[in-house]
TORPA-310597 format. One record per residue: x, y, z of N, C-alpha, C in turn. Coordinates in steps of 0.2 Angstrom, whole numbers, plus 5000, padded with zeros to 4 digits. Each point is the difference from the previous one (the first is absolute). Layout:
N
XYZXYZXYZ...
END
This chain:
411
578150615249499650005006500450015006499850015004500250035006500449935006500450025000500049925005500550015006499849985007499649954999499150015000499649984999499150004999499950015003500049975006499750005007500350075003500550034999500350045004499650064998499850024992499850034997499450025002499649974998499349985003500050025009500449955004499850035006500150075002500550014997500150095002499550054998499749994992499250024999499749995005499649955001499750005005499850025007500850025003500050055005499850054998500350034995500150074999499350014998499549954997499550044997499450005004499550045000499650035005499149934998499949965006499749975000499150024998499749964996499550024999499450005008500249975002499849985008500350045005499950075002500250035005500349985004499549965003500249965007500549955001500249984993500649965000500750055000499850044998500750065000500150035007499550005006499950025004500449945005499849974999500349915004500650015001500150014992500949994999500550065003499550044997500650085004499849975009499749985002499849965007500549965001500149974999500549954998500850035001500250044995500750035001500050065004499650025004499750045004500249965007499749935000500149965005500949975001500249994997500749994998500450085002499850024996500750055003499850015008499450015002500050015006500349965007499849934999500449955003500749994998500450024995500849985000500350095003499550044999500350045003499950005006499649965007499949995006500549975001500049954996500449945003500950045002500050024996500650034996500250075008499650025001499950075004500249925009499649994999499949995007500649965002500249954996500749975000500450045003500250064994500550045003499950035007499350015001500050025009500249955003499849934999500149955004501050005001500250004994500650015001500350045003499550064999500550075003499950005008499649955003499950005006500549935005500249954993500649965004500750024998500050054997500750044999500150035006499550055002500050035004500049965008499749945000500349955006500650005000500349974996500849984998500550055003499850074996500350035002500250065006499150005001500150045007499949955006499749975000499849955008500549944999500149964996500649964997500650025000500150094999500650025001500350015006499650035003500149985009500149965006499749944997499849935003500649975000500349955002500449974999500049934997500350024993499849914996500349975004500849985002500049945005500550035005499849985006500450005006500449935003500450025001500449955005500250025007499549965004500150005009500549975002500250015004500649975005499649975005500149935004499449965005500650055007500350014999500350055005500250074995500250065005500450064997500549984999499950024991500649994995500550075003500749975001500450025000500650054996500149944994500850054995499250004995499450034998499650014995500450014994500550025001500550024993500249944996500249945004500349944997499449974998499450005005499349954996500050054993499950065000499950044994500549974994500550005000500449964996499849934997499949965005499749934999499450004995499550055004499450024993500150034995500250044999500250034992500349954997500149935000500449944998499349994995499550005005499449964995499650044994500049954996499850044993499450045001499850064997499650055000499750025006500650035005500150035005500250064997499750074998500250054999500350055005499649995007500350055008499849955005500450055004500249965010499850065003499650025005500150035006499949995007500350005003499749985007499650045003499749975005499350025003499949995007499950035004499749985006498950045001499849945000499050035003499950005005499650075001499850025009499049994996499749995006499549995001499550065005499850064999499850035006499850075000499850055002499750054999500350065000499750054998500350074998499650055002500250065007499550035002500550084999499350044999500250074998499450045002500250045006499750065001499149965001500049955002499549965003499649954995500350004994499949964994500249945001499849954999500349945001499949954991500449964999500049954995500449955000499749934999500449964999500749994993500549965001500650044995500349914999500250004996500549934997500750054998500749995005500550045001500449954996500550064994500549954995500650045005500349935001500750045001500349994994500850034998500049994992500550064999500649964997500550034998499750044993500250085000499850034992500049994995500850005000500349984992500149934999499849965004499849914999499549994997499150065004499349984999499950044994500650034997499850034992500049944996500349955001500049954998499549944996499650025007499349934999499550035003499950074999499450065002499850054996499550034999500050054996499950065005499949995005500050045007500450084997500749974998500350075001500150054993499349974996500050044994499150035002499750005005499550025000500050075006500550045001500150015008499650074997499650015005499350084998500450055004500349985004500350075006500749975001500450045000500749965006500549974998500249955002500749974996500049935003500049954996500149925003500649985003500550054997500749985000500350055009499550015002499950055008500149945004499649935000500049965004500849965001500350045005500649985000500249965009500449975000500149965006499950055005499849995006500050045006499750065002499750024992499550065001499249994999499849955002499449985002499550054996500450004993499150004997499649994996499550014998499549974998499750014994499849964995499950024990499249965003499550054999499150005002499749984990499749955002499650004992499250045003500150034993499550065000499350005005499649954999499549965004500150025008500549985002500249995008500050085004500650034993499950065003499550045000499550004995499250045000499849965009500049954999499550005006500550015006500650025001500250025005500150075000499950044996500150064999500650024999500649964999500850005000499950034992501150025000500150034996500850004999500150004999500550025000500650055004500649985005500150025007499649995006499449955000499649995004500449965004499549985008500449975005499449945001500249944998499549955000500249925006499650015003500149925007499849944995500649955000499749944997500149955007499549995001499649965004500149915000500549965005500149944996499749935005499749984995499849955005500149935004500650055005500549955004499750055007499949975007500150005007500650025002500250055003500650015003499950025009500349965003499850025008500550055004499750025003500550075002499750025006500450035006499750005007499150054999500050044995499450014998499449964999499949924999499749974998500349974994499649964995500149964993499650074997500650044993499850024996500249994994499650024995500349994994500550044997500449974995500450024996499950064996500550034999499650054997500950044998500150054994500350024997499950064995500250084998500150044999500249994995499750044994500450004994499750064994500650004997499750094997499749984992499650024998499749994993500550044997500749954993500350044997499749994993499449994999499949974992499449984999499750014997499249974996499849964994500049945001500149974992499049995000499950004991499549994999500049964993499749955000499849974995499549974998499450055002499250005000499849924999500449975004499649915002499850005008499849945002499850005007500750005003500449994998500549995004500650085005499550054995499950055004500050025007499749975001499249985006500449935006500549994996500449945004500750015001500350004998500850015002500350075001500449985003500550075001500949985001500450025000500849984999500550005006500350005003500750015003500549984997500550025001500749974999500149925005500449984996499849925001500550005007500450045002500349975008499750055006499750034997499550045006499349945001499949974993499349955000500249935004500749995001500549945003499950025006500150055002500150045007499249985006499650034996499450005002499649945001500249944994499949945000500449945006500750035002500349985005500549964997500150014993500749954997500550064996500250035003500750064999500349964997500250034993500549994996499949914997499349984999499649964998499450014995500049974997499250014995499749934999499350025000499649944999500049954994500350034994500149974995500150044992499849984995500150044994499649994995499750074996499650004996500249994993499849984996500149994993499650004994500150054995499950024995500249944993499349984998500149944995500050034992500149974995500050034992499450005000499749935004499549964998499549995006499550045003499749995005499549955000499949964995499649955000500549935001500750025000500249975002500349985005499650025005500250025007499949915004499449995000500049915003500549964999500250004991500549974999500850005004500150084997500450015006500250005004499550005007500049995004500249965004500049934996500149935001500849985001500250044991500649974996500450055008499950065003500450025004500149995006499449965003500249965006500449954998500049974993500549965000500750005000500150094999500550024998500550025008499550015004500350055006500049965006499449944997500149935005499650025009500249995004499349995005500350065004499450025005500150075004499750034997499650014995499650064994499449975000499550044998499549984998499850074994499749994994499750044996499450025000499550064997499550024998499950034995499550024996500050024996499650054996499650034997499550054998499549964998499949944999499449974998499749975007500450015004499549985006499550085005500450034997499750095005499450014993500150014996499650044993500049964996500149964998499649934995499550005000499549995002499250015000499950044998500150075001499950074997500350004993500649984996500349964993499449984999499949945001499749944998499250014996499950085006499250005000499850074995500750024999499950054993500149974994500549934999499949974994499649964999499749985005499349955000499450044997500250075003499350064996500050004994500750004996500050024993500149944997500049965002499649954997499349985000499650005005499350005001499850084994500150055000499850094998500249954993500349994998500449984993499449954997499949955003499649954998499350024998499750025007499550034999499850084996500450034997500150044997500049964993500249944999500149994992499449984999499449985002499249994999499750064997500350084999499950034995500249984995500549984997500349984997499549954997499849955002499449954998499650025000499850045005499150034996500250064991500350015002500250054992500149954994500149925001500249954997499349974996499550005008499349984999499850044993500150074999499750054998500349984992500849985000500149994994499649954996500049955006499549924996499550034997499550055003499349994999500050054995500450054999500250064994500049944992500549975002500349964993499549945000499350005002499549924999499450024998500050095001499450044997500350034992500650005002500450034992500049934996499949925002500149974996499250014998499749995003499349994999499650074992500450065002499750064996500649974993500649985002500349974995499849944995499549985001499949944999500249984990499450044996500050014995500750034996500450035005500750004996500349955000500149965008500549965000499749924994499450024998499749954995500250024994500250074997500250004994500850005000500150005004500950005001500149945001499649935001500049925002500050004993499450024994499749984994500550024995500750095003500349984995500649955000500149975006500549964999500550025007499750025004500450005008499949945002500449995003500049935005499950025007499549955004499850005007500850035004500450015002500650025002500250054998499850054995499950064996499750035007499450004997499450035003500049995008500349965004500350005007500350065002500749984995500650065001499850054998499450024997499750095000499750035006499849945003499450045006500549985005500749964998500450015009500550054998500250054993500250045000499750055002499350014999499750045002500250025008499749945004500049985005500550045005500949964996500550015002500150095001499850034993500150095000499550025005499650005003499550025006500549975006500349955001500349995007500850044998500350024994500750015001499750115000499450004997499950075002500050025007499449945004499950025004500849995006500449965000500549975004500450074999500350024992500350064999499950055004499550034998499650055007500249995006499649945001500249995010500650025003500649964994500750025004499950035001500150074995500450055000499650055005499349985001499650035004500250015007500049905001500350005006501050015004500350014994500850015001499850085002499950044996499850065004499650045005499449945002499949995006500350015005500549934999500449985007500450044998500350034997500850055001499950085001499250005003499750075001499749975006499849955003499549995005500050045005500749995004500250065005499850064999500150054996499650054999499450005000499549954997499250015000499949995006500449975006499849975005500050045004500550074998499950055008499450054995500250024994499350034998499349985002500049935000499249985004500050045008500649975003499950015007500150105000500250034997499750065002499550024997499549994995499449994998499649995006500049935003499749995004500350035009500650025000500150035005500249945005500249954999500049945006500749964998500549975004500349974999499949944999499949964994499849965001500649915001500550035001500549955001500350005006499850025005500150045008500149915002499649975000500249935002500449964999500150034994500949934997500350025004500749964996500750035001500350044994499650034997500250034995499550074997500150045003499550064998500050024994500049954993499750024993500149934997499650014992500149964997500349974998500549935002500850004997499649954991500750024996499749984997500949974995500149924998500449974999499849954990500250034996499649994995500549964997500049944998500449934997499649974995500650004996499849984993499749944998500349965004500049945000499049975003499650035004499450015001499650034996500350064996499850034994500049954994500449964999500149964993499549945002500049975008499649965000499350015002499950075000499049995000499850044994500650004993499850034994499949914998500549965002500049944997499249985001499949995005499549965004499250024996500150074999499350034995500249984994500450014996500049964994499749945001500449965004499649955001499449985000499850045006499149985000499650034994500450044997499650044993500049954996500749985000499949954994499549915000500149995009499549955001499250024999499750055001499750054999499749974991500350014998499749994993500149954996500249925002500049944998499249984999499750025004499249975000499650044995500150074998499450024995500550004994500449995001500749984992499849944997499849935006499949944998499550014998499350025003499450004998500050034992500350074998499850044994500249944996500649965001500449944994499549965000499449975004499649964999499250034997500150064998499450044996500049954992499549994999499649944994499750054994500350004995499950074994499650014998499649934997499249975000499850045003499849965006499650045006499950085002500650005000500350105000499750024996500249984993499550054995499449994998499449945005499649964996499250094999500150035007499650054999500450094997500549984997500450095000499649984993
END
C-alpha cells in the first residue's frame, strides 16, 4: 500500500474532478485568490522598494547625511577634516560654504540655495558630479565665478550653458546711490540633473568664490560628510561632537528629509498589510471549499473510518489537500509576481503611452522603480502557506469527527 495514506489519498482528491461543480469552482476560486494577492504583495513591495532606493540614492545622495558647522568661520578646514575622518564610518570630508538668495536671467527670476564646494572633495559625499547633463563640474574653479545650475533652475531661467546669470544676495549694501542690494555675475559652466526636486533647488560655486561672497575669504562654514551608514547619522553626530569638543555644532539628513523616509516606509507597511487581506479572503475561500468537500465526502470518509483509518488519518487527507491548493496557488503567485516586479518599469511607460499622459510627473522619479528582495519574496511565500495551512485545520477537524454509522445510515 501506498504510504504515506493520507498523502495518497489527499492528492487524489485534488486531482479528481468533484461531483459538485461548484465546489471545483470555489476551489480554482481559491487558488485563483492566492496567486493573485502573493503576486500584488510581491509586485507592490518591489515598487515600494524601488521608490526608497531611489530616495537613498537620488535625493539622499545629494543631501548631506551629516554636516559639521563651525559657531564661527572655520578656518584650517583641512585639520577639522583630519580630526573627522578619525571617527568610525566617515567614508568623506568636503567643505562647504551656503548662500541663500536669487538668480535672475534675462528677466526670469528664482529663488536658489548656493553650494559653495571644492570639486574633487564634493565627489566625495555627493553624487552631484556623476550626474552633470551639460558642461564640466570640475569648471568650478577658484576666481572664475562659475556656476553648475541643477536642471529645474535652468528651465525656468531660460539658462544654458555660457549664459550670464545675476545671483542676487540677500544683504544691504549702502553706497552714495542709496542702500542696494547685493548682487553678483556669474557664468553658467555646467547642468547637473538628477530628476529629483533638488533640481529645482541648488546650484554650485567653487568654495572660495562662495567664501568671497559670504564675506569669510579663505574661510569655510564647515564640512560635509558621507557615512557607510546613513541611518547612522544621529548617532554620529553625537560621538563627533564629542570627538572635536566645543565650537561646532552638527546636522543631519534626518532632520531636512526624514519625514519624507519615514513616510515612504510607513506606506509600505500600511500597502503591505492591507494588501495581505487578499491573501485572507483567498483563505476564507479555502475554509468554505474544504467544509463542502467534507460534507460531499462524507460517505467515503465513513468507509475509510470502517476500514480501519484513524480520526488523524482522515485530517491529514483534507489538510493535504488543503496544503496543495495554497502551495499551488503561492507557487503561481511568486513567480507571477517576481516577474512583475522585474518588468514593471516597462509596463509602466507602455501604460503611459497608451494613455498618452505622464503619469509620474509629480514624483521625484518619472517611472516605476522597482527593487525586488528575496527576503520579502520568501516572506510573503511564507505567510500564505501559513494562512493556507491555518486555512484548513477547521474542515480537516470536522471531516475526523464524521460518525460511520451515521455517514452510511442513508447510502
Amino acid at each position: 500500500m501506498f504510504r504515506p495514506l493520507s498523502l495518497f489519498i489527499g492528492v487524489r482528491y485534488t486531482g479528481a474532478r468533484s461531483r459538485n461543480s461548484f465546489i471545483s469552482v470555489i476551489t480554482l476560486i481559491s487558488a485563483l485568490g492566492l496567486m493573485l494577492g502573493v503576486a500584488v504583495l510581491i509586485t507592490v513591495l518591489s515598487v515600494m522598494n524601488g521608490f526608497e532606493r531611489e530616495l537613498q540614492t537620488r535625493i539622499l545622495g545629494m543631501v548631506t547625511h551629516l554636516s559639521v558647522h563651525g559657531r564661527e568661520p572655520v578656518d584650517d578646514w583641512q585639520a577639522l577634516a583630519d580630526r573627522v575622518q578619525q571617527q568610525p564610518g566617515v567614508l568623506g570630508v568636503a567643505p562647504f560654504v551656503e548662500l541663500q538668495g536669487m538668480l535672475t536671467h534675462r528677466g526670469a527670476v528664482t529663488g536658489v540655495m548656493v553650494n559653495g564646494v571644492d570639486p574633487q572633495a564634493e565627489r566625495n559625499v555627493s553624487i552631484v558630479g556623476d550626474y552633470i547633463w551639460e558642461g564640466d563640474f570640475d569648471s568650478l574653479t577658484p576666481g572664475s565665478f562659475n556656476l553648475v545650475l541643477g536642471y529645474g533652475l535652468a528651465r525656468k531661467l531660460g539658462a544654458e550653458v555660457g549664459s550670464q546669470v545675476i545671483l542676487v544676495l540677500p544683504e544691504a549694501t549702502v553706497s552714495p546711490a542709496g542702500v542696494t542690494p547685493r548682487f553678483k555675475r556669474f557664468t553658467v559652466s555646467g547642468i547637473f540633473r538628477v530628476r529629483a526636486e533638488v533640481d529645482s533647488m541648488f546650484a554650485y560655486v567653487n568654495v572660495d568664490d562662495g567664501a568671497r561672497l559670504a564675506r569669510m575669504a579663505g574661510r569655510v562654514e564647515g564640512l560635509r560628510l558621507r557615512l557607510d551608514d546613513l541611518f547612522s547619522a544621529p548617532r554620529t553626530s553625537q560621538q563627533l561632537l564629542d570627538r572635536i569638543g566645543a565650537g561646532y555644532y552638527t546636522t543631519d539628513w534626518t532632520r531636512t528629509h526624514g519625514s519624507l523616509f519615514q513616510a515612504i516606509r510607513m506606506e509600505k507597511t500600511m500597502m503591505g498589510l492591507l494588501l495581505s487581506f487578499i491573501v485572507a479572503v483567498a483563505a476564507f475561500n479555502i475554509v468554505s471549499s474544504q467544509v463542502m468537500l467534507v460534507t460531499e465526502k462524507r460517505a467515503n470518509i465513513a468507509v475509510l473510518r470502517t476500514l480501519g483509518a484513524s480520526p488523524g488519518t482522515i485530517m491529514r487527507i483534507f489538510m493535504v489537500q488543503g496544503m496543495l491548493i495554497g502551495a499551488i496557488g503561492t507557487a503561481v503567485g511568486v513567480l507571477l509576481g517576481v516577474l512583475l516586479s522585474l518588468n514593471i518599469s516597462d509596463i509602466g511607460h507602455f501604460i503611459e503611452r497608451v494613455l498618452n499622459r505622464d503619469l509620474l510627473q509629480a514624483y521625484f522619479v518619472n517611472y516605476l522603480p522597482s527593487a525586488l528582495q528575496w527576503r520579502d519574496v520568501a516572506m510573503i511565500a511564507a505567510m500564505a502557506m501559513l494562512i493556507s495551512f491555518s486555512a484548513t485545520l477547521y474542515p480537516s477537524f470536522r471531516a475526523s469527527r464524521v460518525q460511520p454509522a451515521e455517514a452510511l445510515r442513508y447510502e
